[in-house]
N, CA, C and O atoms as a GROMACS GRO file, in nm:
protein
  412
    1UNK      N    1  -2.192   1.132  -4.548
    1UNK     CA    2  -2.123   1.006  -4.565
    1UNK      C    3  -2.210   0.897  -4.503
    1UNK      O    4  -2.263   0.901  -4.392
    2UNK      N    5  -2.217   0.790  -4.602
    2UNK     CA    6  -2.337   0.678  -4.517
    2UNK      C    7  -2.226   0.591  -4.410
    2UNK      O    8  -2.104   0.604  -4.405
    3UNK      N    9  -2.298   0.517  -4.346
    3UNK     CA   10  -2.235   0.400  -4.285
    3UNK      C   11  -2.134   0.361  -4.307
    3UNK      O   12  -2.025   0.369  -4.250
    4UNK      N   13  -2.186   0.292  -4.443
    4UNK     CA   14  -2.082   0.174  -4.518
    4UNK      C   15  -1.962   0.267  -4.512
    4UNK      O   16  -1.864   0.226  -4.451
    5UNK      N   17  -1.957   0.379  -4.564
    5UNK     CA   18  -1.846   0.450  -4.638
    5UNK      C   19  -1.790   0.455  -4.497
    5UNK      O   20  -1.694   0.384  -4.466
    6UNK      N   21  -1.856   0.553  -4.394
    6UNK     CA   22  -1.768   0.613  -4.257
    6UNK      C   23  -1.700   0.451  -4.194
    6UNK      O   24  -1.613   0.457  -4.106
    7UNK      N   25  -1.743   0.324  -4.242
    7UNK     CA   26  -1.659   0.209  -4.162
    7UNK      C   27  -1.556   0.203  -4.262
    7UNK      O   28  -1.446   0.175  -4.214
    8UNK      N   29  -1.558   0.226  -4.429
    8UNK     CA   30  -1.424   0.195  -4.427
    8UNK      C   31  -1.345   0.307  -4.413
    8UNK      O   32  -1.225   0.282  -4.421
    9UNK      N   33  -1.364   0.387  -4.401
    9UNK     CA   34  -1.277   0.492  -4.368
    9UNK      C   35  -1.183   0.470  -4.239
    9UNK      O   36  -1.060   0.470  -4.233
   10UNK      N   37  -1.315   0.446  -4.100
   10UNK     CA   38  -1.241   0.431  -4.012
   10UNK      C   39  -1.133   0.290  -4.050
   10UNK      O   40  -1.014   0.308  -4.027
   11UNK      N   41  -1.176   0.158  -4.105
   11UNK     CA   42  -1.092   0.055  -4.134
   11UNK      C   43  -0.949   0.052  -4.162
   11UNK      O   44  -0.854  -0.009  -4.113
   12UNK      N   45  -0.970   0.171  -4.293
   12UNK     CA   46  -0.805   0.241  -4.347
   12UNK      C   47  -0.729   0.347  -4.269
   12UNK      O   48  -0.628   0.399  -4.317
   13UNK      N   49  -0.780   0.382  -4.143
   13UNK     CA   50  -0.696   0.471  -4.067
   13UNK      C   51  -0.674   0.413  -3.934
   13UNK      O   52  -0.580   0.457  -3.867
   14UNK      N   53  -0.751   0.318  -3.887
   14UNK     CA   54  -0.701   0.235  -3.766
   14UNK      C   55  -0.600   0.220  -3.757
   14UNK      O   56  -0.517   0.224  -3.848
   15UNK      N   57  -0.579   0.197  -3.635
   15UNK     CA   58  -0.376   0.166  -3.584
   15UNK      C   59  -0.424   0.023  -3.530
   15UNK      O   60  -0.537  -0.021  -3.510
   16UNK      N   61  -0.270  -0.047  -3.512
   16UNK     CA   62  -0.334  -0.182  -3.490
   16UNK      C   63  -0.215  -0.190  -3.359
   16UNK      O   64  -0.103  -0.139  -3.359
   17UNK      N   65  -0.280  -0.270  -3.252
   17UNK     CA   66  -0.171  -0.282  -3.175
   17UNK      C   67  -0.071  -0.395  -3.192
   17UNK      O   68   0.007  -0.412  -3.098
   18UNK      N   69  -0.058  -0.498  -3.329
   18UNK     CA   70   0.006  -0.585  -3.309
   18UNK      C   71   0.188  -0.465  -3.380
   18UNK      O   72   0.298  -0.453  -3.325
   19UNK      N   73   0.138  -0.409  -3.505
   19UNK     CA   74   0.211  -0.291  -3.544
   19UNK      C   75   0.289  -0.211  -3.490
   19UNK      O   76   0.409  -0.191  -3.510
   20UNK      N   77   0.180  -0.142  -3.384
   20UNK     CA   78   0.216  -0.030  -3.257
   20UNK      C   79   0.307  -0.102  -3.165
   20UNK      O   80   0.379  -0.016  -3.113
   21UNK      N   81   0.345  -0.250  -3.111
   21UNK     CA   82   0.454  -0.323  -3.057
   21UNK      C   83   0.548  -0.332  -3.135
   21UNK      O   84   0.660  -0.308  -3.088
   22UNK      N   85   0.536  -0.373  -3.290
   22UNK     CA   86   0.608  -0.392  -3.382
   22UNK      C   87   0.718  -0.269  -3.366
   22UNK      O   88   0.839  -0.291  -3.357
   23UNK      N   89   0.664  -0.145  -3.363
   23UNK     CA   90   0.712  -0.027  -3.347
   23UNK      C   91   0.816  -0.012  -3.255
   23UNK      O   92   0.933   0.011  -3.286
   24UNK      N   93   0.777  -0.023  -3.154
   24UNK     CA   94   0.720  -0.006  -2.995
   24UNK      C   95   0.901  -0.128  -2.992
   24UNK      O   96   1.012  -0.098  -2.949
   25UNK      N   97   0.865  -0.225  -3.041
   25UNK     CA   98   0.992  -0.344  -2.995
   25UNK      C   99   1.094  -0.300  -3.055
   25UNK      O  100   1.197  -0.275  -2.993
   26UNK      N  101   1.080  -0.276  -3.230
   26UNK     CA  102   1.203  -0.217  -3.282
   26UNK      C  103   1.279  -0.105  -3.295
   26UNK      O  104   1.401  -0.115  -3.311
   27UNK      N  105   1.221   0.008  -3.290
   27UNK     CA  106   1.243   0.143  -3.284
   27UNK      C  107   1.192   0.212  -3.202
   27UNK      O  108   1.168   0.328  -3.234
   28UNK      N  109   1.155   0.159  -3.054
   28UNK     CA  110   1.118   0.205  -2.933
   28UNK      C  111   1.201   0.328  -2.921
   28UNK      O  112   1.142   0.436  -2.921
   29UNK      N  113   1.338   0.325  -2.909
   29UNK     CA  114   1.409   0.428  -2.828
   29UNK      C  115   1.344   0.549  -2.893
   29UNK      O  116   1.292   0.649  -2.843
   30UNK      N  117   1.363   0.508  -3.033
   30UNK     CA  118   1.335   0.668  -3.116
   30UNK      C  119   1.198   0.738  -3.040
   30UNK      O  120   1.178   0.856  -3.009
   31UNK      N  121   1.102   0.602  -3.022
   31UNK     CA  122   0.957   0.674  -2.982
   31UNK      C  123   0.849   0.675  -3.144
   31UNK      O  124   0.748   0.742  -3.167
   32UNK      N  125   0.903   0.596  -3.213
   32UNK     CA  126   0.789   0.555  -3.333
   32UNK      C  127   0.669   0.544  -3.301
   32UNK      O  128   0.581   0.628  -3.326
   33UNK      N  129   0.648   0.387  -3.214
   33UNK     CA  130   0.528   0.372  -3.157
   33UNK      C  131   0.415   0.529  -3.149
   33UNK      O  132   0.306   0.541  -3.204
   34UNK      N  133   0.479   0.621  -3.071
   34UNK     CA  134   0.464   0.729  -3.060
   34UNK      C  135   0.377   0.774  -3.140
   34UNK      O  136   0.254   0.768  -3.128
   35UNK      N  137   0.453   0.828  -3.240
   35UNK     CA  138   0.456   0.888  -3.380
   35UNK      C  139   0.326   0.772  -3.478
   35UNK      O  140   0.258   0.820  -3.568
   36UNK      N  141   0.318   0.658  -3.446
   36UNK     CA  142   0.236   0.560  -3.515
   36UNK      C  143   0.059   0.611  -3.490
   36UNK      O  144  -0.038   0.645  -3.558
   37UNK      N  145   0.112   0.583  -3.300
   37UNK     CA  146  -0.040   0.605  -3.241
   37UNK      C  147  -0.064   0.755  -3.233
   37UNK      O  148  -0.142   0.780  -3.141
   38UNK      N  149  -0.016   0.884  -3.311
   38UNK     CA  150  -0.104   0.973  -3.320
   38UNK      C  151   0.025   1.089  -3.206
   38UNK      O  152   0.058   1.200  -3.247
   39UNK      N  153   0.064   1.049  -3.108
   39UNK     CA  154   0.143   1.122  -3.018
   39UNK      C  155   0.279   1.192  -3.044
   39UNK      O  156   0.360   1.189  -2.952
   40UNK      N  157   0.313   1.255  -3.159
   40UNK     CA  158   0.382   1.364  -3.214
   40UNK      C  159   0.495   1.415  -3.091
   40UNK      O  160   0.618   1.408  -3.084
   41UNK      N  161   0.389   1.468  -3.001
   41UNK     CA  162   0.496   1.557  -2.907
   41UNK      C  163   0.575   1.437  -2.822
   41UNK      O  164   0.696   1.458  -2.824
   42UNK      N  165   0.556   1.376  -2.784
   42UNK     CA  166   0.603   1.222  -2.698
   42UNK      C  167   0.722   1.185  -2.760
   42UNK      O  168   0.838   1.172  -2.723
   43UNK      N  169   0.645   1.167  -2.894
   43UNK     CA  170   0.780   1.094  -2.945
   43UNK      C  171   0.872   1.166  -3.006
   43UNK      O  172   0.980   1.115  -3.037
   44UNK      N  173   0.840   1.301  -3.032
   44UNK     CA  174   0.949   1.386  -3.040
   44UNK      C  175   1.048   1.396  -2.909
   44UNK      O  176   1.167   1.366  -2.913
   45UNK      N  177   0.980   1.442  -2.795
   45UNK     CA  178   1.019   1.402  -2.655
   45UNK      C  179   1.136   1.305  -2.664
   45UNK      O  180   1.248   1.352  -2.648
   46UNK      N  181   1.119   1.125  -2.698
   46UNK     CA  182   1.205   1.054  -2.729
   46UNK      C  183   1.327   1.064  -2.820
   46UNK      O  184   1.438   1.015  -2.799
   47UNK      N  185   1.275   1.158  -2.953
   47UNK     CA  186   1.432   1.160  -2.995
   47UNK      C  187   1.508   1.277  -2.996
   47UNK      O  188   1.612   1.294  -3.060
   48UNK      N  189   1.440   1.375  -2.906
   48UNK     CA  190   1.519   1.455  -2.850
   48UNK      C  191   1.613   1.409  -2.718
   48UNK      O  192   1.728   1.449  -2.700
   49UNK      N  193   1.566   1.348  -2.660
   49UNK     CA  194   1.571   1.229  -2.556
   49UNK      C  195   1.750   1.192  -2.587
   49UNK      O  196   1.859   1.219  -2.536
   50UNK      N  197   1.700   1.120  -2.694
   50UNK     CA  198   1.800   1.002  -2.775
   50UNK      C  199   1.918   1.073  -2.800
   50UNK      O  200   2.027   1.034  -2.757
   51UNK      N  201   1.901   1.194  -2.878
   51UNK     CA  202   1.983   1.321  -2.939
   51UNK      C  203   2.101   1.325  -2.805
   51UNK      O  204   2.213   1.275  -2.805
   52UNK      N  205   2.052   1.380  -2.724
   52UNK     CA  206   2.128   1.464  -2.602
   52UNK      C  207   2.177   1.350  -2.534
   52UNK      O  208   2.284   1.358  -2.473
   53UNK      N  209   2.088   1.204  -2.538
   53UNK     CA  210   2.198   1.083  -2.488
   53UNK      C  211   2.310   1.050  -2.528
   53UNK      O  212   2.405   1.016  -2.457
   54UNK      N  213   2.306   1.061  -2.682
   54UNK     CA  214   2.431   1.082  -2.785
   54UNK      C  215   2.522   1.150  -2.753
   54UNK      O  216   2.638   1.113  -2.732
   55UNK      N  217   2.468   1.288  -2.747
   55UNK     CA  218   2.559   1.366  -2.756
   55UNK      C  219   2.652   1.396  -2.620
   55UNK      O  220   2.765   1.446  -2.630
   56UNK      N  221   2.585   1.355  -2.478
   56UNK     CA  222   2.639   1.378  -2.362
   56UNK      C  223   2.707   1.238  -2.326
   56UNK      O  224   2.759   1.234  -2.214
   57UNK      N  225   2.714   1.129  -2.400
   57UNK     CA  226   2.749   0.999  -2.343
   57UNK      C  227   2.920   1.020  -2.290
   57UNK      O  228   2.994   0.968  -2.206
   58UNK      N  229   2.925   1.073  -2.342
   58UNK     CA  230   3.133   1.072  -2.297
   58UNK      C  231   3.126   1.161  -2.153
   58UNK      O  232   3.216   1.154  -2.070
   59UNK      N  233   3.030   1.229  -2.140
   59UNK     CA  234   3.063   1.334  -2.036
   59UNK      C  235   2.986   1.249  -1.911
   59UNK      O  236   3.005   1.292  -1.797
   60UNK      N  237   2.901   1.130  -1.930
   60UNK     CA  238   2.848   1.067  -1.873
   60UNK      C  239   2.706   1.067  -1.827
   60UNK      O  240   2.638   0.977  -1.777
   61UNK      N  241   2.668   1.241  -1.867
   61UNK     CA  242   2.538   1.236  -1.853
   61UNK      C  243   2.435   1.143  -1.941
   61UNK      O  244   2.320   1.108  -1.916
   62UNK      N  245   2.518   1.116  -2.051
   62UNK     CA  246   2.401   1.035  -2.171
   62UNK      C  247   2.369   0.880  -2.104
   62UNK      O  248   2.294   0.792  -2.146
   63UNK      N  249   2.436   0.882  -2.011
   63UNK     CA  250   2.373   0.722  -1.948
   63UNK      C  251   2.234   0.749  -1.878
   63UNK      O  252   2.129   0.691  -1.904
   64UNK      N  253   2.252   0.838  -1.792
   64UNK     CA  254   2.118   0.877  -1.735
   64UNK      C  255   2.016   0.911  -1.833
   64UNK      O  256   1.897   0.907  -1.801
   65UNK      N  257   2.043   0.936  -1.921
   65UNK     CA  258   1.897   1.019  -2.001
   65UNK      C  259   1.857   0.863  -2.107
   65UNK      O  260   1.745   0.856  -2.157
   66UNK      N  261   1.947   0.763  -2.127
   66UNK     CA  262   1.885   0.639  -2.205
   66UNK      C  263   1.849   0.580  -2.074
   66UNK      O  264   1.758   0.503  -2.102
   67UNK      N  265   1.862   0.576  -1.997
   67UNK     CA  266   1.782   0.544  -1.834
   67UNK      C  267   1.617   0.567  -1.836
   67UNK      O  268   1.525   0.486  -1.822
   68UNK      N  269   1.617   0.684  -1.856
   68UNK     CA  270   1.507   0.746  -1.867
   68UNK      C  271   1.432   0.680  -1.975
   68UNK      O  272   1.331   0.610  -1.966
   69UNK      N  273   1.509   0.720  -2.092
   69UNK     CA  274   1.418   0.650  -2.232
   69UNK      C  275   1.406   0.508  -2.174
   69UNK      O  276   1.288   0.489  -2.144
   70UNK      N  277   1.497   0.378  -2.141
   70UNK     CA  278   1.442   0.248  -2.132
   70UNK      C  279   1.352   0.256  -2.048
   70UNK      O  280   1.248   0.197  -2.078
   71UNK      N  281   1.356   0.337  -1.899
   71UNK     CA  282   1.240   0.305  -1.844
   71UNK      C  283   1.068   0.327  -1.927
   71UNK      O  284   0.980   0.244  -1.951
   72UNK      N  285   1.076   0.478  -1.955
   72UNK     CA  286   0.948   0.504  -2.039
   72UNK      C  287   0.923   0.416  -2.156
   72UNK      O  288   0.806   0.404  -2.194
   73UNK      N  289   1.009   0.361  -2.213
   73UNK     CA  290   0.995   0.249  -2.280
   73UNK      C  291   0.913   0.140  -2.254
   73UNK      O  292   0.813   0.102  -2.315
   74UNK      N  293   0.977   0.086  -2.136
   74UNK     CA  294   0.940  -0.040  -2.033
   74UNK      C  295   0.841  -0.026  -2.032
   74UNK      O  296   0.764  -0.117  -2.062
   75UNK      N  297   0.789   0.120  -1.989
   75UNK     CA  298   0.611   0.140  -1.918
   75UNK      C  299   0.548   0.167  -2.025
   75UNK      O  300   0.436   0.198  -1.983
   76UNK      N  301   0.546   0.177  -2.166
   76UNK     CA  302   0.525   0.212  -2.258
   76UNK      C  303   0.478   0.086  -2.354
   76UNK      O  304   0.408   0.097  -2.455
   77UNK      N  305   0.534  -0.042  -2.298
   77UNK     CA  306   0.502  -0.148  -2.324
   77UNK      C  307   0.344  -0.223  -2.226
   77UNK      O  308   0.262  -0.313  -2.244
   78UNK      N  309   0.367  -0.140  -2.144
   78UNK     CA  310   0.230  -0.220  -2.070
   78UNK      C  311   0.089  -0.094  -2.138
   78UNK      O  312  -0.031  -0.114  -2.154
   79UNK      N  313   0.136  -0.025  -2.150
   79UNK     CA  314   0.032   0.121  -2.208
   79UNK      C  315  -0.040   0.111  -2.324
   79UNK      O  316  -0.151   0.153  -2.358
   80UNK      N  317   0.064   0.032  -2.390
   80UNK     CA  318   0.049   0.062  -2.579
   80UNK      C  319  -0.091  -0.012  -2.623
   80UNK      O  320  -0.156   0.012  -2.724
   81UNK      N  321  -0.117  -0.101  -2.525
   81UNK     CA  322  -0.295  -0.119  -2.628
   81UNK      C  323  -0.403  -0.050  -2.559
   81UNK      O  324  -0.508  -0.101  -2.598
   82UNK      N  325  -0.423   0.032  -2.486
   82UNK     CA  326  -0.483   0.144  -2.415
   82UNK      C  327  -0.447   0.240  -2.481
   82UNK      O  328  -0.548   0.271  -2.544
   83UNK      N  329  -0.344   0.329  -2.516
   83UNK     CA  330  -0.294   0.420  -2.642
   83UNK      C  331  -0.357   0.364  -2.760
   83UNK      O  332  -0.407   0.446  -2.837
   84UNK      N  333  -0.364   0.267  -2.783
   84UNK     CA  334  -0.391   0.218  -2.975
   84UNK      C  335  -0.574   0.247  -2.910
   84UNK      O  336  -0.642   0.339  -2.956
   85UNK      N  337  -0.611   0.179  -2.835
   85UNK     CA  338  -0.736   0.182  -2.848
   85UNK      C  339  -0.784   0.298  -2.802
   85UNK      O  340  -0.903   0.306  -2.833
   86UNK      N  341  -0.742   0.407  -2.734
   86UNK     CA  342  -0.778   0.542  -2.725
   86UNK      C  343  -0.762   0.646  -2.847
   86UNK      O  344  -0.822   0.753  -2.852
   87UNK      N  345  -0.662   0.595  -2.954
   87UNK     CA  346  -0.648   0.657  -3.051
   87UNK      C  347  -0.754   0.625  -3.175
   87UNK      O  348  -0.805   0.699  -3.259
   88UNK      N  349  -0.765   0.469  -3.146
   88UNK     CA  350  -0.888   0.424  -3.225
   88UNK      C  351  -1.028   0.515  -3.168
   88UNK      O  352  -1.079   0.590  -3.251
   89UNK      N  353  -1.067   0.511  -3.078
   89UNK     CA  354  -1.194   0.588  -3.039
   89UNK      C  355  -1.199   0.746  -3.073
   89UNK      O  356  -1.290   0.808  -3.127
   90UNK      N  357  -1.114   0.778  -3.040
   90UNK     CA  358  -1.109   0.958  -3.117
   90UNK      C  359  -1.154   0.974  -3.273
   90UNK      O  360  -1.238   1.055  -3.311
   91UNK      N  361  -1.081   0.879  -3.360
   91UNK     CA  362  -1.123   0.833  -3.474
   91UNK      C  363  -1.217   0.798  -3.565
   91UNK      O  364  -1.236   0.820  -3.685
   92UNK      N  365  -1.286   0.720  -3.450
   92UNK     CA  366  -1.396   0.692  -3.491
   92UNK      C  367  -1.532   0.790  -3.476
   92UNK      O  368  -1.638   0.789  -3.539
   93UNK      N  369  -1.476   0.888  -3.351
   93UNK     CA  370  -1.569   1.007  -3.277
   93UNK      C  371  -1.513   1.093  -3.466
   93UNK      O  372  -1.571   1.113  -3.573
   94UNK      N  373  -1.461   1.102  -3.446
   94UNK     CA  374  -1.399   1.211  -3.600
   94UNK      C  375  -1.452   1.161  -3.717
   94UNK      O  376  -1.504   1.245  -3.790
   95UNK      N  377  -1.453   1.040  -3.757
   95UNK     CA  378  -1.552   0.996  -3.842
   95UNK      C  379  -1.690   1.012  -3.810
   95UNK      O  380  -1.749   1.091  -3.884
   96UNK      N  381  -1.740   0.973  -3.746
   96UNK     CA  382  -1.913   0.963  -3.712
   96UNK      C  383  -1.931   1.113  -3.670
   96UNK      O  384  -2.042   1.133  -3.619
   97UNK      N  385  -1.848   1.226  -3.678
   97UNK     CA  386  -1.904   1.348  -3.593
   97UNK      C  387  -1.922   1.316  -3.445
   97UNK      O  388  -1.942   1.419  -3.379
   98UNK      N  389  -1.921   1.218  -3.384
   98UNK     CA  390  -1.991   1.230  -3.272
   98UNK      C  391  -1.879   1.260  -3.141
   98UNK      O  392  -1.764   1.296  -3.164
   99UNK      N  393  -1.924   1.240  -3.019
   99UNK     CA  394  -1.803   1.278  -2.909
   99UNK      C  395  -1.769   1.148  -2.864
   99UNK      O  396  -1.847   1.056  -2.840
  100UNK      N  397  -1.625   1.150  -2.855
  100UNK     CA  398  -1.540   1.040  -2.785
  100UNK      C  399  -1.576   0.940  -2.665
  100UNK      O  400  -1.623   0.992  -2.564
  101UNK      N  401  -1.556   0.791  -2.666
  101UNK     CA  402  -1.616   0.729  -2.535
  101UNK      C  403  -1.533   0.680  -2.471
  101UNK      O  404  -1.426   0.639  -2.515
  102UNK      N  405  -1.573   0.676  -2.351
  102UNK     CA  406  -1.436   0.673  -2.254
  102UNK      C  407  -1.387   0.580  -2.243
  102UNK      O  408  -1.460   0.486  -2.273
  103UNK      N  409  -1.291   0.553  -2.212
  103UNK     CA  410  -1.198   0.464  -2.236
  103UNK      C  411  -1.155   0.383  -2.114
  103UNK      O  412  -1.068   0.296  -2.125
   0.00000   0.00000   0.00000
């Protein structure tokens, strides 16, 4: 694969962090963002999370566990362009063959 080709490749698979907030602001609880930037198990994490908040809210435990989700949320907001741009660099290591730079 020449150059030209491996940049647009990486171009059409980039994550963007204005998106990854987009995510991140509207469907945070679920853990999209998550799921956007590449992190599968996390944001599964979240709507398993979400699930058992549901389902325990009458018994009172489900307050504590959306506790949990807003906080990781919260911190999840200062993270998310360090995540986008660590996900971008793997990417680009996966395109070019080469090894990942640190971040």
């Amino acid at each position: 694969m020449n150059d030209t080709a491996k940049m647009m490749a990486y171009d059409a698979k980039k994550k963007s962090v204005g998106l990854a907030y987009m995510f991140w602001f509207i469907l945070g609880g679920l853990g999209v963002h998550r799921f956007y930037t590449g992190r599968a198990f996390t944001g599964t994490i979240y709507v398993l999370l979400q699930i058992a908040g549901w389902l325990t809210i009458a018994a009172g435990f489900g307050v504590f566990l959306f506790a949990i989700i807003f906080v990781w949320w919260a911190i999840d907001g200062f993270l998310l362009p360090g995540i986008v741009r660590r996900t971008n660099l793997l990417l680009a290591a996966e395109i070019t063959g080469g090894t990942p730079l640190p971040s």
